[in-house]
Steps between C-alpha positions, in 0.01 A plus 500: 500500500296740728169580539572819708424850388813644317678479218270415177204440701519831667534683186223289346294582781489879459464405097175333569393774733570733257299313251214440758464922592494510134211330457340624851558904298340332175201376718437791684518733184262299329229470798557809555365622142234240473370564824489906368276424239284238663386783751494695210284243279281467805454844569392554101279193480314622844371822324135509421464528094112594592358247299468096527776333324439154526269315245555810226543376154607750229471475137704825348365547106567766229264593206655619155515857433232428199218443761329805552414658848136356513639160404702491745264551762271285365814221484540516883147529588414253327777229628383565910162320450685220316793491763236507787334205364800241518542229784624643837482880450331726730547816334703672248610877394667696279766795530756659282719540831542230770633560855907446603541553103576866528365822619490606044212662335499822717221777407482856646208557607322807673203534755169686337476853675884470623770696407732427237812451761302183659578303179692187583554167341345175491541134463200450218353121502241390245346203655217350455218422755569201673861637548486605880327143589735305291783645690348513814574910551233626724261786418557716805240765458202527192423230267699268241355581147185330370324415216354855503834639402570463094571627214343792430388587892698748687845384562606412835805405722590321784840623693719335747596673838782601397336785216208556802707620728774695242236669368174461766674572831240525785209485229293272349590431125179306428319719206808699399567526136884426384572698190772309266523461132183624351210760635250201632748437811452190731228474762686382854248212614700275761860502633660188478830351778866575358659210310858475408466690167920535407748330767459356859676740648357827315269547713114583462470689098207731447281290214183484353254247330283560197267269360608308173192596289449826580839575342573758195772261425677205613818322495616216321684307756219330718547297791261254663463407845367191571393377851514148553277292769870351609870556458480122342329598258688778327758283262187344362263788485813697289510249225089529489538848482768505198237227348210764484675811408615322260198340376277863556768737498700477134613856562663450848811348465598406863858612611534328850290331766637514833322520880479817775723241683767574249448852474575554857791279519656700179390804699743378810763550260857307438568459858267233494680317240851572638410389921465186303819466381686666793292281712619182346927627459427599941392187553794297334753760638377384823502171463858568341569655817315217754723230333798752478486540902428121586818399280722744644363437817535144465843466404598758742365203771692254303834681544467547860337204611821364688496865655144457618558142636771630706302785665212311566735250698677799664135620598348749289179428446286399186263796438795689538642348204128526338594891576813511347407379169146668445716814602751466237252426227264777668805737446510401127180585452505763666802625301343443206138679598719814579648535137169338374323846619775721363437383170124461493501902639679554185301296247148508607531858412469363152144365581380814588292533219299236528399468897220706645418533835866420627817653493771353333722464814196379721666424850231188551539326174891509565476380888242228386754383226802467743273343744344249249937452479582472834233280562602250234867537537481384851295215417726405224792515747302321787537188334901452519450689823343206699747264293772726675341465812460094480854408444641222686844618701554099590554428139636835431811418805548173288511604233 
């Protein structure tokens, strides 16, 4: 019986080292694409949506097509009041559109005393007038609209940066009279910040916001915004509101209730979801490949341990030992890392879609996820390393 390198254990030895650089490739491509769309998830969750997500409650109802066009306004007026009075709300609004739900609903509209080529197109929002506090979106410039603006007074708009400098460059909209689907037009009384009307990433859209009542006509998808006086609150303050648009609204059949919190995170996108999941299958390939390296590394110390004895009694000295063996399993990893990199160039191509912010072959995510590698493969191998380095030549000459 030996237990010298050669033979069977020699071939078994490059078997498990095989097996270990296997594992050391499966890590690294795995890090390597979870660490692509964590930058990526972090880059999307670090845009601005322009308005306050947290402590948002929103009730999404639609009225049958039987209920006339004053009912329905009279529906949703009606239910604010009723909303506004239940435990723990601070204020509440109503819009056909919500932000991160879509850019939709674009109008052309035209400037009074322009010409006709300075059309363009609009995001159109019918909120009502609580909608700019509820959502926290600052009124930059003018006023918010008041009780002196209702059905039946002239009709007026408020319009986000965006539109204001489109169509106002280097003058001041404040007065200006929009001209869109009838002759009355829409008086421009404040200009509101941008908010994330479509996607994240799409950039600042061009919209405008009219005042529920003073509408010709009015949708019957409705959508109300609830702010509550905490995030705690919001699971409770849902079921209240379901409880009193049911009891007041017998035309509103709710279709969802969800948060702003939500919203945004659906607005992130599926790499949100899928980090997740990469995260976790990185995180056991590593482990996979910490326990792969100590085993290897370990029996590798095993097999030469009557080697070792007899160079430490010939001289050579312990850390040099410690060397040898964090070397080899450094070089395993090492292997490994190198095909690990040639494969995630290859396949986190196929992620491309879904980062932003970072290219799929970012140099930094793949250096940090051969360093993260390194760093644990050595440790991993450290372990039999100073067992190496301990080994007893007295009992090994006896033996």
């Amino acid at each position: 019986m030996t237990t010298r390198t050669g033979g069977v254990a020699a071939r078994g030895g490059r078997l498990e080292g095989g097996l270990v650089i296997a594992q050391v490739t499966l890590a690294v491509l795995l890090a390597a694409g979870a660490g692509l769309l964590i930058r990526s998830v972090t880059n999307l969750r670090a845009i601005d949506p322009g308005v306050r997500t947290d402590g948002v409650a929103i009730v999404d109802a639609v009225m049958p097509l039987a209920v006339t066009q004053p009912q329905r306004k009279r529906i949703v007026l009606d239910m604010l009041p009723v909303l506004q009075a239940l435990p723990g709300v601070k204020s509440v609004a109503a819009t056909q559109k919500l932000p991160l739900r879509g850019s939709g609903d674009n109008w052309l509209i035209r400037v009074q005393d322009r010409a006709n080529k300075d059309r363009g197109t609009t995001a159109f929002r019918m909120v009502t007038r609580d909608y700019f506090t509820t959502l926290a979106l600052p009124i930059l410039r003018g006023r918010n609209f008041d009780a002196s603006d209702r059905e039946g007074t002239e009709r007026v708009v408020i319009i986000n940066e965006a539109l204001a400098e489109k169509f106002f460059p280097n003058e001041d909209p404040l007065g200006r009279l929009l001209l869109t689907f009838d002759d009355r037009g829409e008086r421009i009384i404040g200009v509101v910040a941008n908010a994330a009307e479509a996607a994240l990433t799409d950039g600042s859209v061009p919209a405008r916001y009219v005042l529920y009542e003073q509408m010709p006509f009015v949708y019957g998808g409705i959508s109300f915004v609830i702010r509550a006086d905490s995030e705690q609150r919001i699971p409770g303050l849902l079921s209240s509101v379901r409880s009193a648009i049911g009891r007041v609204g017998v035309q509103l059949p709710i279709q969802e209730t969800t948060t702003m919190t939500r919203l945004f995170e659906r607005a992130v996108g599926p790499a949100a979801q899928i980090v997740r999941l990469l995260g976790i299958l990185a995180a056991l390939a590593l482990m996979l490949g910490t326990v792969g390296v100590y085993g290897v590394m370990s029996h590798y110390v095993t097999r030469r341990s009557r080697d070792y004895g007899i160079c430490i009694a010939l001289g050579m000295q312990p850390s040099h030992v410690v060397r040898q063996v964090i070397g080899r399993g450094g070089a395993l990893v090492g292997a490994g890392s190198v095909i690990g990199i040639v494969a995630a160039v290859i396949a986190t191509k196929l992620l491309a879609t879904l980062l932003d912010g970072v290219e799929p072959t970012d140099p930094l995510t793949f250096v940090a996820a051969v360093a993260v590698l390194l760093a644990v493969g050595v440790l991993a191998a450290f372990v039999p390393a100073r067992r190496a380095s301990l080994t007893d030549p007295a009992m090994v000459l006896r033996e």
